[in-house]
C-alpha positions as CSV (number, residue, x, y, z in Angstrom):
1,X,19.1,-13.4,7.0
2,X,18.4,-16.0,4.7
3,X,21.6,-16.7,2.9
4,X,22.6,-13.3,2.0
5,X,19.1,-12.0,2.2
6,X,18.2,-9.3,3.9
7,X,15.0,-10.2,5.9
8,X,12.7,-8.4,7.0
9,X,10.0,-10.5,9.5
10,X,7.1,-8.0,8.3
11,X,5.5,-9.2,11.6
12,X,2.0,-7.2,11.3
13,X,1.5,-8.7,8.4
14,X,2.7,-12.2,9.7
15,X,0.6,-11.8,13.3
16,X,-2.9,-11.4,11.2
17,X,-2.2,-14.2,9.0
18,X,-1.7,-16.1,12.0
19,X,-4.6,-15.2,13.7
20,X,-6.6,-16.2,10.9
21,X,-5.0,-19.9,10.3
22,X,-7.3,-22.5,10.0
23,X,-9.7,-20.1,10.0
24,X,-12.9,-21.4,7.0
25,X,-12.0,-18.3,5.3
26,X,-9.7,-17.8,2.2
27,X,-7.2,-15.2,3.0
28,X,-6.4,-12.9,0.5
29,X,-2.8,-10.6,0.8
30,X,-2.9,-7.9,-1.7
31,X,-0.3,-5.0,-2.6
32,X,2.1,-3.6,-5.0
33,X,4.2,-5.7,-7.1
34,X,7.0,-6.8,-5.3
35,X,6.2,-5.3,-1.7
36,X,7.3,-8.4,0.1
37,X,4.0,-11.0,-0.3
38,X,5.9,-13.8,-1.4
39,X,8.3,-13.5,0.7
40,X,5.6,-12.9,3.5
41,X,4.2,-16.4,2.6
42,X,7.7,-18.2,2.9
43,X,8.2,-16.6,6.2
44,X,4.6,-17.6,7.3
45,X,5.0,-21.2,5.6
46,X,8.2,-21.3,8.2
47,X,6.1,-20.6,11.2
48,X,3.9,-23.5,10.7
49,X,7.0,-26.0,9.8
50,X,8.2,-25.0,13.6
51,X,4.7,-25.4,14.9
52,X,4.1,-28.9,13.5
53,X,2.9,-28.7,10.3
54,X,4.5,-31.1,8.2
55,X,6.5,-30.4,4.7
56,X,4.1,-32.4,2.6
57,X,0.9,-30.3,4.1
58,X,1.8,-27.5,2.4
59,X,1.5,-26.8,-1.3
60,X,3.1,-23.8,-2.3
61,X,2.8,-22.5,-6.3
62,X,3.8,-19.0,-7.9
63,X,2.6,-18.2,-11.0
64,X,5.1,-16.6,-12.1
65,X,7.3,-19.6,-12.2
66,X,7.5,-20.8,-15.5
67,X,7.5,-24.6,-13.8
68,X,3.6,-24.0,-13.0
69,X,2.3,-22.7,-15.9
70,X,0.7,-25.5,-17.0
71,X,-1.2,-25.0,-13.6
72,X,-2.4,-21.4,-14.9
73,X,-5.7,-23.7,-16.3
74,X,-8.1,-23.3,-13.5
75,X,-9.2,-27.3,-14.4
76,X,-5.6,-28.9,-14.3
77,X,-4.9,-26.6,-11.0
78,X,-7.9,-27.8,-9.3
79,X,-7.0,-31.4,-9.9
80,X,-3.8,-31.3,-9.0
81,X,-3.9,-29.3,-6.1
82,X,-7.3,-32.1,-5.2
83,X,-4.8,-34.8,-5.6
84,X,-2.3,-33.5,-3.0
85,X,-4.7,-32.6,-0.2
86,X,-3.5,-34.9,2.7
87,X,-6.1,-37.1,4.2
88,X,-7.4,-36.8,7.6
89,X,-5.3,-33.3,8.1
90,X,-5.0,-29.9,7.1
91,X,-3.8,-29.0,3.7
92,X,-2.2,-25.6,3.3
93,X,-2.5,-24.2,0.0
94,X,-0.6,-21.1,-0.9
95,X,-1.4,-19.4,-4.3
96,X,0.7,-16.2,-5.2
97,X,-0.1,-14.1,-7.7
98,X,-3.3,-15.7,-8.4
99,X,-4.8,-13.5,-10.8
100,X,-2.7,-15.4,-14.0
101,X,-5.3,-18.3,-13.3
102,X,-8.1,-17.2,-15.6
103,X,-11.3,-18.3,-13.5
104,X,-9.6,-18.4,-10.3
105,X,-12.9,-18.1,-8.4
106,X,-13.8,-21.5,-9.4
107,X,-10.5,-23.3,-7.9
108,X,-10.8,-21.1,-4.6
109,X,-14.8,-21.9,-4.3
110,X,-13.9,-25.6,-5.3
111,X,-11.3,-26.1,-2.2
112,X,-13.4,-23.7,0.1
113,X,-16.1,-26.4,1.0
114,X,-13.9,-29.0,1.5
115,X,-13.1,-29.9,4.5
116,X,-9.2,-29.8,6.4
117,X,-8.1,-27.2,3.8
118,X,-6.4,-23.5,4.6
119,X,-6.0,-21.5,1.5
120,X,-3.5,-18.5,1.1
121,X,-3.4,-16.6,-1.9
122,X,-1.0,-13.3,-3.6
123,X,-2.3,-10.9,-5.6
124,X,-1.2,-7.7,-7.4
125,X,-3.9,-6.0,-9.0
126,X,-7.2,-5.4,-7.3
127,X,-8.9,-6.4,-10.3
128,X,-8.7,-9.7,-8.6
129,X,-11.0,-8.7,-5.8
130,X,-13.4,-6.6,-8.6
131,X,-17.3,-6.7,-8.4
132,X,-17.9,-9.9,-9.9
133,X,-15.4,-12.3,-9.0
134,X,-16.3,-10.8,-5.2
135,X,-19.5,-12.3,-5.5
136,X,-18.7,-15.7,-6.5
137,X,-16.6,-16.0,-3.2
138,X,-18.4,-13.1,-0.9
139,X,-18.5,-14.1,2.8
140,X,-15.9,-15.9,2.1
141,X,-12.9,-14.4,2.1
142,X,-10.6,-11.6,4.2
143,X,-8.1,-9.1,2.7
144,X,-4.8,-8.1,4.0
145,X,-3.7,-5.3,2.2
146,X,0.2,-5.3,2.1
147,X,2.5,-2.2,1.9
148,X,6.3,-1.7,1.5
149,X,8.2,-1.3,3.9
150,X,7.3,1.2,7.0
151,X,9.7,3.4,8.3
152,X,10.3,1.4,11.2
153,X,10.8,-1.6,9.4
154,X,13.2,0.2,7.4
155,X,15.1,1.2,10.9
156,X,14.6,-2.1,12.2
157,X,16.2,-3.9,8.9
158,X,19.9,-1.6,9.8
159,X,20.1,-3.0,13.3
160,X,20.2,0.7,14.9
161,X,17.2,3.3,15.7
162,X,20.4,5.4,15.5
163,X,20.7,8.7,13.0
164,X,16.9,8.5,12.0
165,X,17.6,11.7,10.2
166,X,20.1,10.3,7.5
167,X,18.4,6.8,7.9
168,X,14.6,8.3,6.7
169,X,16.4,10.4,3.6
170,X,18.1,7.3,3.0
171,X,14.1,5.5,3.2
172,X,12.8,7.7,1.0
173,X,16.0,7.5,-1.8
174,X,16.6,4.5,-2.1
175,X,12.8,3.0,-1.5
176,X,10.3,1.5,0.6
177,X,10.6,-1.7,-1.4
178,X,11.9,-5.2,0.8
179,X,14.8,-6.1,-1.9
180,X,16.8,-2.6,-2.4
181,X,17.7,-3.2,1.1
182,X,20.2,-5.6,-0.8
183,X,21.0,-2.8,-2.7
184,X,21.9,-0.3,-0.3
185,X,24.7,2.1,-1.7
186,X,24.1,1.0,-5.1
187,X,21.9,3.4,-6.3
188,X,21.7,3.2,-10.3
189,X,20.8,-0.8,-9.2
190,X,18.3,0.4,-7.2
191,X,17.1,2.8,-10.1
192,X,17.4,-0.1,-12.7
193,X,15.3,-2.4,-9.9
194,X,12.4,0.2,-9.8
195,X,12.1,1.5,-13.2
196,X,11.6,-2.7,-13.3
197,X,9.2,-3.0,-10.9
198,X,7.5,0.3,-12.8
199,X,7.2,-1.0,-16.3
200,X,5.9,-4.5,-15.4
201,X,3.2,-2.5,-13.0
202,X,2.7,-0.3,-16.3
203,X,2.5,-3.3,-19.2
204,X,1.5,-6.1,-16.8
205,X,-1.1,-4.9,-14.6
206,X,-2.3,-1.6,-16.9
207,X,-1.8,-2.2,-20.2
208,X,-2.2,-5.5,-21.4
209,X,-5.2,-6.1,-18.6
210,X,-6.5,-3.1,-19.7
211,X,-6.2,-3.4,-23.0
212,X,-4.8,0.1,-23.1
213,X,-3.6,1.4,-26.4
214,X,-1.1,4.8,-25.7
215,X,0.9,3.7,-23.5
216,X,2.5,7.1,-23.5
217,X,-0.2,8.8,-22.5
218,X,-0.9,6.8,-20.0
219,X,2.8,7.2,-18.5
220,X,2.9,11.0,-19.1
221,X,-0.7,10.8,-16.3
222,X,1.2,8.4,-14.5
223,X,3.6,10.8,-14.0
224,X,1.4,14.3,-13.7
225,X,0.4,12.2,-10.7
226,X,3.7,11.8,-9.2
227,X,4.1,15.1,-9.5
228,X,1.3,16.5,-7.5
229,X,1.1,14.1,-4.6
230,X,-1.2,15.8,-1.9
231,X,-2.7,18.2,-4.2
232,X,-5.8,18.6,-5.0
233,X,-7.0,17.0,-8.1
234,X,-9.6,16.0,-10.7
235,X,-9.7,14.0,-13.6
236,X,-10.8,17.4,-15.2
237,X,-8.0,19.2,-13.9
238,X,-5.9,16.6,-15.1
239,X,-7.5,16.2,-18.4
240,X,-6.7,20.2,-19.4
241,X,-3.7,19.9,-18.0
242,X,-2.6,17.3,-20.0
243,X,-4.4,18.9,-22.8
244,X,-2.9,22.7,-22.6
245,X,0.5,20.9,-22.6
246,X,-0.7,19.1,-26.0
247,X,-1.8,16.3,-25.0
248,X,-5.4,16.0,-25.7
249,X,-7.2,13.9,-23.8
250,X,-10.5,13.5,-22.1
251,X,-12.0,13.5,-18.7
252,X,-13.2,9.8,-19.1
253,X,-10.0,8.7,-20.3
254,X,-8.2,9.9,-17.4
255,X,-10.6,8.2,-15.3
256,X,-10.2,4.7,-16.7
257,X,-6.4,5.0,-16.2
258,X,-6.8,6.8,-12.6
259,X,-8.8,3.2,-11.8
260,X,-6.0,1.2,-13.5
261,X,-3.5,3.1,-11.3
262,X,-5.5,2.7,-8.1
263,X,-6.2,-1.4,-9.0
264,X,-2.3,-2.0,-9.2
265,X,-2.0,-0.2,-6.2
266,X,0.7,2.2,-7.4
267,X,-1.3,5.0,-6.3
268,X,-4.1,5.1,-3.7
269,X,-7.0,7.8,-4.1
270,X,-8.1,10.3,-0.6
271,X,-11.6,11.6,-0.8
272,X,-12.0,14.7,1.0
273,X,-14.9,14.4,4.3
274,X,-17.0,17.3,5.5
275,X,-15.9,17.2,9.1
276,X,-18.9,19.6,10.3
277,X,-21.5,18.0,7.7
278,X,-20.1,14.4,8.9
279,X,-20.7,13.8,4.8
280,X,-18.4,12.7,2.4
281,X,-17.8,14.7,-1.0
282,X,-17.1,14.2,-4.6
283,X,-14.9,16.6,-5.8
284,X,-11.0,16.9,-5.5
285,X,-9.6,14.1,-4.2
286,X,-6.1,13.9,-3.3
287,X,-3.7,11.0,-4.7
288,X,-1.0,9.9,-2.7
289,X,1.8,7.0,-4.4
290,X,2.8,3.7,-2.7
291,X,6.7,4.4,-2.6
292,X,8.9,8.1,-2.6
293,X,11.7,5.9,-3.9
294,X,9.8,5.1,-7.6
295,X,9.0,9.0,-7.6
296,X,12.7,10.2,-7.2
297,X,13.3,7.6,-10.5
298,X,10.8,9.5,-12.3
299,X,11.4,12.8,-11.6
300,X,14.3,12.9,-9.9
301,X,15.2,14.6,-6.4
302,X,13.0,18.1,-6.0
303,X,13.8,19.3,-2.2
304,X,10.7,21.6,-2.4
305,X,8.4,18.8,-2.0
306,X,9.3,17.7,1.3
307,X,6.5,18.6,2.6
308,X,4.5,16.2,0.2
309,X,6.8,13.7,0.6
310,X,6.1,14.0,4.3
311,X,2.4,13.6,3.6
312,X,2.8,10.8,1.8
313,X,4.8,9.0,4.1
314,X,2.0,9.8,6.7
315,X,-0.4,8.8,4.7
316,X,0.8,5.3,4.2
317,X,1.5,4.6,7.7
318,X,-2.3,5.5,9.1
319,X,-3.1,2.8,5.9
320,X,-0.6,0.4,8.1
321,X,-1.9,1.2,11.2
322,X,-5.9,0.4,9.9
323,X,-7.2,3.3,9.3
324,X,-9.4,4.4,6.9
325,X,-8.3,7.7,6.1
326,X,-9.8,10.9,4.0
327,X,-8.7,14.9,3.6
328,X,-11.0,17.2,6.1
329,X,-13.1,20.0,5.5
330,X,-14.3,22.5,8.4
331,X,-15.8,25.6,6.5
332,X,-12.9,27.2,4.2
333,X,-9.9,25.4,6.3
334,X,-8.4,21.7,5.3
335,X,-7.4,18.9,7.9
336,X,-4.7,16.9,6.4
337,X,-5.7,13.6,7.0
338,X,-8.9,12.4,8.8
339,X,-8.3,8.8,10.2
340,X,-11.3,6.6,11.0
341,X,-11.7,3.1,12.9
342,X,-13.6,1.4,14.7
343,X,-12.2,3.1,18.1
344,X,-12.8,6.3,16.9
345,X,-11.1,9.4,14.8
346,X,-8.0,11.2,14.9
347,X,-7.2,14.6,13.5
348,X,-3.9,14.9,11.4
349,X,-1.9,18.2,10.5
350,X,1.5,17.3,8.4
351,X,4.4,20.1,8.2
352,X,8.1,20.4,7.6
353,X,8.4,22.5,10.9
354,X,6.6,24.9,12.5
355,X,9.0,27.4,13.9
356,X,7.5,30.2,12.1
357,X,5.0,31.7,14.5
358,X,2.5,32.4,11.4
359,X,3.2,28.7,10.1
360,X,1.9,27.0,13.6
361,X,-1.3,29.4,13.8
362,X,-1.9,28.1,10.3
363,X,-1.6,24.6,11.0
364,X,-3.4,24.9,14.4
365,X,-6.3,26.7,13.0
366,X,-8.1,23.9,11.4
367,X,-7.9,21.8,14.8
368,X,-9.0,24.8,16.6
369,X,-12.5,25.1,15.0
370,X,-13.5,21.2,15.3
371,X,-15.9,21.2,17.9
372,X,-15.4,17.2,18.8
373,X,-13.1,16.0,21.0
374,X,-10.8,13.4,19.1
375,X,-7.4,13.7,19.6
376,X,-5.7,16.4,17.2
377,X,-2.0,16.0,15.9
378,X,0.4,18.2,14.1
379,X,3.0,16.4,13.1
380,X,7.0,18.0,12.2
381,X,10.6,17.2,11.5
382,X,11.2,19.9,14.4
383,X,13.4,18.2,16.8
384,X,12.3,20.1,20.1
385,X,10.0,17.9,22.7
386,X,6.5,17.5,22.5
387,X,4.2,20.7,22.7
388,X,0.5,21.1,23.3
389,X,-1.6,24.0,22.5
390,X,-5.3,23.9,23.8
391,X,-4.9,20.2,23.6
392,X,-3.2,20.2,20.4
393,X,-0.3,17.9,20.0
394,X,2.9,19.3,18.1
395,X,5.0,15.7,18.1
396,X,8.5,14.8,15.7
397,X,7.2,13.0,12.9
398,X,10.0,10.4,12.6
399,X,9.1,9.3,16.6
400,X,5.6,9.1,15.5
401,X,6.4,7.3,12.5
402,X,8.5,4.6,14.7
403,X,6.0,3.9,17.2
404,X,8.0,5.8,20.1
405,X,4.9,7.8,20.4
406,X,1.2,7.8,19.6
């Protein structure tokens, strides 16, 4: 606790910022609005205070502090930052939410060849990080990409792995999001918090950056995509959709604001993988969103979509946990979630339960015809032990989830 904060340590995040310290590379933390990088940066700018880094070597800014605006001109923030690097030892420089400082780049390039000096910066919107602005700092940068709160750090934050049942309904209600844990039991708070953190994602990061012009529209795809989390869509699916509901609206439209959503990171985009082909496709991708808590705000509580929600919730982890992750396709049957690293892939089926007979053969079938031998997971809210079929793994999806098994 910090005062009356809750606090939550956020230690993967904390462990590869400080592997990389002093490190001549400019680290970049990315993630949703308000998913706990500033915070992250205070916590971090703590470890180095207790590991002999003086006050006075750090120089911490937020730009969304009114008191550094001033600072949001790239020359005036290069100067002043140049003027409090501390002679014959390291500097540390923390930026967050960088992307206010029009020409950026040129600050971060500036500092980068100079010597003693270990830069930190925030971002929101992946814009930041886009095609060009890449190239001006390319080779020289690594990107953390930051999510809410896991499950377990959600467990972790009440002081008990007790009643994981009532604790993960309670994750999903009242959000993944570091600061409703202040809020707990206050839930129109917590709905007046994220339909915050919603709009300024919406006007901030869409709109105005986009330059978009129906802002309805955009809110009413927005929410379409809420709606069908783990289904598969296109932007022509969405687009007639949209359209048959009287919304007219083109394919190309929809894929501007499908990029817009994806660069704010309020939804994250699954391309589907031919498993037997070993190729990826181009058609109907699956969306998943960064937080269950934003889509009960929007469309309020629809127990048939557990199963989705489960998805999601999976989906964000194997994000977490490094992996680069896509939907499978064996002949006509879909894998869930194909997960990819460096080690190696894992095989991911996600269900509710599976204590219909005819429900487990359906989920095991798609494992069944892989011909590789990665490890292959079905993963339930059933509460028995584990099972294996043929080398199948049928595990609880809340143990996965918190680590107490792999």
């Amino acid at each position: 606790m910090w005062g009356d904060r809750v606090i939550v340590e956020r230690k993967e995040y904390l462990e590869k910022l400080i592997a990389w310290k002093d490190k001549k590379l400019i680290k970049i933390v990315t993630g949703v609005r308000r998913c706990g990088k500033s915070m992250l940066l205070a916590i971090y700018q703590n470890y180095l205070k207790q590991h002999n880094v003086e006050k006075g070597q750090i120089i911490a800014i937020n730009f969304e502090n009114l008191d550094y605006e001033e600072l949001t001109d790239y020359k005036k923030l290069y100067n002043y930052l140049k003027e409090h690097l501390v002679t014959n030892k390291m500097t540390y420089i923390f930026l967050d939410e960088i992307q206010n400082v029009p020409d950026f780049p040129k600050v971060l390039d500036s500092l980068y060849i100079k010597n003693n000096v270990d830069i930190y910066v925030t971002g929101s919107n992946a814009y930041m990080l886009s095609s060009e602005i890449a190239t001006m700092i390319s080779g020289r940068y690594v990107q953390i990409e930051m999510l809410p709160l896991s499950f377990r750090e959600y467990m972790e934050s009440t002081g008990s792995m007790n009643d994981r049942g009532i604790k993960y309904a309670e994750y999903l209600q009242n959000s993944s999001f570091p600061y409703t844990l202040e809020l707990k039991n206050q839930p129109n708070e917590i709905r007046e918090y994220l339909e915050g953190i919603y709009n300024t994602i919406v006007v901030k990061d869409i709109v105005n950056r986009k330059k978009i012009t129906d802002t309805m529209m955009l809110k009413s795809v927005l929410q379409f995509i809420f709606d069908n989390i783990g289904n598969p869509l296109s932007s022509k699916k969405i687009a007639d959709t949209m359209t048959s509901a009287g919304r007219k609206i083109d394919t190309r439209t929809i894929e501007k604001y499908l990029e817009a959503f994806r660069e704010s990171y309020i939804i994250y985009q699954t391309k589907r993988y031919d498993i037997k082909g070993k190729q990826y496709l181009k058609t109907l991708e699956k969306y998943y969103i960064v937080d269950i808590g934003m889509r009960y705000m929007l469309l309020g509580s629809r127990q048939a979509d557990a199963g989705h929600i489960l998805e999601n919730v999976v989906y964000l982890e194997l994000l977490r946990r490094g992996y680069d992750v896509y939907v499978g396709k064996i002949g006509t049957f879909e894998v869930d979630f194909v997960a990819k690293n460096s080690r190696g892939t894992i095989y991911y089926q996600v269900a509710l339960t599976t204590h219909d007979e005819s429900t487990l053969q359906r989920e095991l079938r798609p494992l069944q015809v892989i011909r590789d031998h990665y490890p292959k997971i079905i993963l339930t809210m059933d509460e028995e032990p584990e099972e294996q079929y043929d080398g199948i793994r049928r595990i609880n999806a809340r143990d996965w989830l918190l680590g107490l098994t792999e």
